[in-house]
C-alpha positions as CSV (number, residue, x, y, z in Angstrom):
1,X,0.0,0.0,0.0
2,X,1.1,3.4,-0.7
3,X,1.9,6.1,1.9
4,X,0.6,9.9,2.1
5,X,4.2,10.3,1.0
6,X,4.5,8.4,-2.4
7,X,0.7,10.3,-2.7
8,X,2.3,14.0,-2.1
9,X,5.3,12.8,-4.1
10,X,2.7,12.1,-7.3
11,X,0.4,15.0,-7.1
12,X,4.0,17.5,-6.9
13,X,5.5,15.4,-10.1
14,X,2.1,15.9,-11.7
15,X,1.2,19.2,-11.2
16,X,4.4,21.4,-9.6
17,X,4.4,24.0,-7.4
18,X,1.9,24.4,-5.0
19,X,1.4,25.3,-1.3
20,X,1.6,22.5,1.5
21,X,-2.4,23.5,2.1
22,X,-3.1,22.7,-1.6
23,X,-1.2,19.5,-1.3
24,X,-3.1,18.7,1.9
25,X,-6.4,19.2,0.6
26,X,-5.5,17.4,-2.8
27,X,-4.0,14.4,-0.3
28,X,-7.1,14.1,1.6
29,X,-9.2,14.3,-1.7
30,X,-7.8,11.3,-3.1
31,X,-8.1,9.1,0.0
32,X,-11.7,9.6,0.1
33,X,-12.2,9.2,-3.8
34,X,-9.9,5.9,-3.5
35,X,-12.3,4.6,-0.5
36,X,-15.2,5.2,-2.3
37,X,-14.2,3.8,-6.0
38,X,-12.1,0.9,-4.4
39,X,-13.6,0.3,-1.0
40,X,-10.0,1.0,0.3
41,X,-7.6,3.2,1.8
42,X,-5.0,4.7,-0.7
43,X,-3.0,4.9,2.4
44,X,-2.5,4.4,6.0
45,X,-2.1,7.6,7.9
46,X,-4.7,9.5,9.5
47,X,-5.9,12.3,9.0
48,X,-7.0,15.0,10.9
49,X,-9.8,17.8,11.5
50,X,-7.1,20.8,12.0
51,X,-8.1,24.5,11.9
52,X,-7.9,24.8,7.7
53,X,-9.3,21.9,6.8
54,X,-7.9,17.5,6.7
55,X,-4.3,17.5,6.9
56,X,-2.4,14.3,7.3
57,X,0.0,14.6,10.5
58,X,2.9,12.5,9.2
59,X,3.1,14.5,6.0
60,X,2.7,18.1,7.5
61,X,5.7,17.1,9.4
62,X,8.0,16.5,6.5
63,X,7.5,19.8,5.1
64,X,6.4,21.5,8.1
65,X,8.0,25.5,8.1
66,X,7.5,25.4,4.0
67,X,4.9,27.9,2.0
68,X,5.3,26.2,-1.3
69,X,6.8,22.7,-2.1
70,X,7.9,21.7,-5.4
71,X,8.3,19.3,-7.9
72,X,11.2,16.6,-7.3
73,X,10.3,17.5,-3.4
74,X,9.5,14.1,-2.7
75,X,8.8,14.7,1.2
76,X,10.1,11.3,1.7
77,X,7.6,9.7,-0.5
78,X,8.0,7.5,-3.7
79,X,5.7,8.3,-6.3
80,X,6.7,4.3,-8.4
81,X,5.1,2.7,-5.5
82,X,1.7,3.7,-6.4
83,X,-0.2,0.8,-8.3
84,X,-2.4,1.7,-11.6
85,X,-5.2,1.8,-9.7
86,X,-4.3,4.4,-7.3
87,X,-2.9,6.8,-10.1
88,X,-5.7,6.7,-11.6
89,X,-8.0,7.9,-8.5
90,X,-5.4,10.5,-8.2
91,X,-5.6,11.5,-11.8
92,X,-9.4,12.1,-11.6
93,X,-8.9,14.1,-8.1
94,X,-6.3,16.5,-9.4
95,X,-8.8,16.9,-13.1
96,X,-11.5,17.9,-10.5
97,X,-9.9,19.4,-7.5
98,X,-6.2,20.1,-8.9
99,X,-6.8,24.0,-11.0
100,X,-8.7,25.4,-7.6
101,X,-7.0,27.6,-5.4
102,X,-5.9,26.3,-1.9
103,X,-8.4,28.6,0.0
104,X,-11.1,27.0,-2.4
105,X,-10.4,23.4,-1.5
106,X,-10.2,24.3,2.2
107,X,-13.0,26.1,2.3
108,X,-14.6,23.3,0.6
109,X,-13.4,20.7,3.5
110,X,-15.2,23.1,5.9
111,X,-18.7,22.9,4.2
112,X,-19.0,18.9,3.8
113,X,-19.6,16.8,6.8
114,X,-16.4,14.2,7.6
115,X,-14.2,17.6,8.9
116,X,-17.0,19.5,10.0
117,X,-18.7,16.5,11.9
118,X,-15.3,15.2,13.3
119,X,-14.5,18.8,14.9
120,X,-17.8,18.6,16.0
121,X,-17.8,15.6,18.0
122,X,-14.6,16.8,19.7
123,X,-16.1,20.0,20.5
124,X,-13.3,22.1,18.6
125,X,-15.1,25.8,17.1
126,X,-14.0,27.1,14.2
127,X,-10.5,28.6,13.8
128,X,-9.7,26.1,16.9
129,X,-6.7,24.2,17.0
130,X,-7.3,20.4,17.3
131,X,-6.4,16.9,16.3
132,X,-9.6,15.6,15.8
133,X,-9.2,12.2,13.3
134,X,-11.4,12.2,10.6
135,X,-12.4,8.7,9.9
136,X,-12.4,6.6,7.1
137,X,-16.0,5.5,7.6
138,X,-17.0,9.2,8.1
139,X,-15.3,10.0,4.5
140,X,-16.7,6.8,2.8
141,X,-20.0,7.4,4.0
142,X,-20.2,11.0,3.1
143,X,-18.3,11.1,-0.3
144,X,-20.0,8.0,-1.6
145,X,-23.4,9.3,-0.8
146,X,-22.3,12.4,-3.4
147,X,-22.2,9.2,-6.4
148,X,-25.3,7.8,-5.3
149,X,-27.0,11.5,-5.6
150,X,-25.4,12.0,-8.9
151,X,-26.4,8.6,-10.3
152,X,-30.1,9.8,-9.2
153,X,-30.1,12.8,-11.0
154,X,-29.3,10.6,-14.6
């Protein structure tokens, strides 16, 4: 299985430069897309409910300090040890999410339930700094649900 890492390291070799939010955001994006098209995880690592929106803990600290992270940058990830499969789910993430701006995505995160609800539940307002985990379930639930409403509307 692939790591947040080898993830980071593929979005930066596909699209360049772009802030560690964007990267975040895009990071998260792909996890849940991968869970609901594959009914997996694209990777281990949590993630968490912070103040801006999902950020993955283990990545943050690689380029923690850092505005913008570049190509080649591969924050200690790998981006050959991502199967077909989940460059593909990337692909479509970074066609859908990748042209937005980084505000955009985060303000995004902070309309749809898995951040708002896991914030919630651990009683963290907004702007509050917390590590509330944003589960799997929580994401597959919510983000499949967006498939199901889409395949109505056909």
């Amino acid at each position: 299985m692939a790591s947040a890492h080898d993830v980071a390291a593929y979005i930066l070799a596909q699209r360049g430069p772009m802030t560690a939010m964007k990267l975040q955001k895009l990071v998260y994006y792909s996890q849940a897309w991968h869970l609901v098209w594959e009914e997996e995880p694209l990777f281990e690592e949590r993630i968490e409910a912070w103040a801006n929106g999902p950020v993955v803990p283990e990545l943050y600290r690689a380029h923690r300090q850092r505005w913008e992270l570049k190509a080649g940058e591969t924050l200690g990830g790998d981006p050959a040890r991502l199967t077909e499969s989940e460059r593909e789910t990337i692909d479509i993430v970074l066609r859908s999410y990748g042209n937005k701006p980084a505000h955009w995505l985060s303000e995004l995160t902070h309309l749809e339930p898995p951040w708002k609800d896991a914030r919630q539940a651990a009683g963290l307002d907004d702007g509050q700094r917390g590590s509330a985990v944003i589960s799997r379930a929580a994401m597959y639930e919510y983000y499949d649900s967006l498939t199901s409403t889409a395949a109505e509307e056909v």
